[in-house]
Each structure stands twice: as structure tokens, then as C-alpha cells.
C-alpha positions in Angstrom: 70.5 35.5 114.8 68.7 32.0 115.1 69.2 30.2 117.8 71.4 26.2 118.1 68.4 24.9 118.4 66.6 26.1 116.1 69.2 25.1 114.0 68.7 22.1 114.8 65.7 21.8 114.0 65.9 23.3 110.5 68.3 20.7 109.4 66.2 18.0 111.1 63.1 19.4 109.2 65.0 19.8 105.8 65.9 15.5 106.1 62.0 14.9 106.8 60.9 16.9 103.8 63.5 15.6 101.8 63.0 11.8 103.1 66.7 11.3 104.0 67.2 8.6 106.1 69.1 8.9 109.4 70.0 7.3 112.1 70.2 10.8 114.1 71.2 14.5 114.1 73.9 16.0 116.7 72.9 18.2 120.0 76.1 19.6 119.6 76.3 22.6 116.7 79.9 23.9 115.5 79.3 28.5 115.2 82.3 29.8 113.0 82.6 33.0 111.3 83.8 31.6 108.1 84.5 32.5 103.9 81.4 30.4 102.4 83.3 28.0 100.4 81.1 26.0 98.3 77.3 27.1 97.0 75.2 30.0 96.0 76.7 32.3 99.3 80.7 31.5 97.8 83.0 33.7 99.2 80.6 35.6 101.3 82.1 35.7 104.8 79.2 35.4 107.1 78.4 33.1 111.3 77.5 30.1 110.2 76.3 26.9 112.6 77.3 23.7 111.0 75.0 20.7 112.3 76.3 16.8 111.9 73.5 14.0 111.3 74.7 10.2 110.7 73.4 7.5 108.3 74.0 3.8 108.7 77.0 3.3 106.1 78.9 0.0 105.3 80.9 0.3 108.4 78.7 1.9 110.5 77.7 5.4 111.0 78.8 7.8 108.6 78.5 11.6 109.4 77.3 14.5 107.0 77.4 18.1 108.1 75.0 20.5 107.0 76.0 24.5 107.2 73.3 26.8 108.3 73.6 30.8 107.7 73.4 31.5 111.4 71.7 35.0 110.6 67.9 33.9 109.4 68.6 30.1 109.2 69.3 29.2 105.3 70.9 26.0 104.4 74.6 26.8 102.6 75.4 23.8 101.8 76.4 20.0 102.9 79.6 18.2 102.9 80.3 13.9 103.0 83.2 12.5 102.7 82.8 12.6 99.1 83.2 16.1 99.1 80.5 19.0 98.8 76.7 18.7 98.7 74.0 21.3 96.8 70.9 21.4 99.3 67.8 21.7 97.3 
């Protein structure tokens, strides 16, 4: 199992690569066992770390949270409030 941190870091290296702008990602990482609902894991029930980052919206930051498999560290998928998001 990867450690927070290293979670962390894998969702902060996934916006570099991917030149997302943000303002900044959250210390603080959410670990649920959970039923993958959304992605190429659905319905898989697996420990997953779900890490927030924000992005300067209309009315100020606006938070998107990226699920990590906690296990080796692969990126499940994203959610907005516009609903689900397919990490490439």
C-alpha cells in the first residue's frame, strides 16, 4: 500500500504532466474502502485515497477530487461538480 503522501504526490505529478492549472492540492487525503463507481475499475471494491486540488473558478476556488487505488497508486478516476471525470 502507497503511502498519503505519496499520494499526494501522484495526483500533483498527474496535473504537471497534464498542464492543469491549480491554485493548490490538499495535505489532507480521504482512505475509504469503497465499490469503484465510475471508470475502468467499476464495481471493483478496493482502499482507495481520494485527494482534493482547487482551481480558481468564477467565485473563487473550486475543488476537484481525484481517487487513487491506494494499493500501487493508479488514478480511478476524478469527480467536479459537473459530475465524473476519465483521467487520461
Amino acid at each position: 500500500m502507497i503511502s498519503p503522501e505519496k499520494a499526494i504526490e501522484i495526483v500533483k505529478d498527474y496535473l504537471d504532466r497534464n498542464e492543469i492549472d491549480y491554485i493548490r492540492v490538499s495535505e489532507k487525503v480521504k482512505t475509504e474502502k469503497e465499490k469503484v463507481p465510475h471508470g475502468v475499475m467499476e464495481g471493483k471494491e478496493l482502499t482507495s485515497y481520494t485527494v482534493a486540488y482547487y482551481f480558481e473558478g468564477y467565485y473563487g476556488e473550486t475543488p476537484i477530487f481525484i481517487t487513487l487505488n491506494a494499493e500501487d497508486g493508479t488514478l480511478l478516476y476524478g469527480i467536479s461538480s459537473s459530475g465524473f471525470l476519465d483521467l487520461t
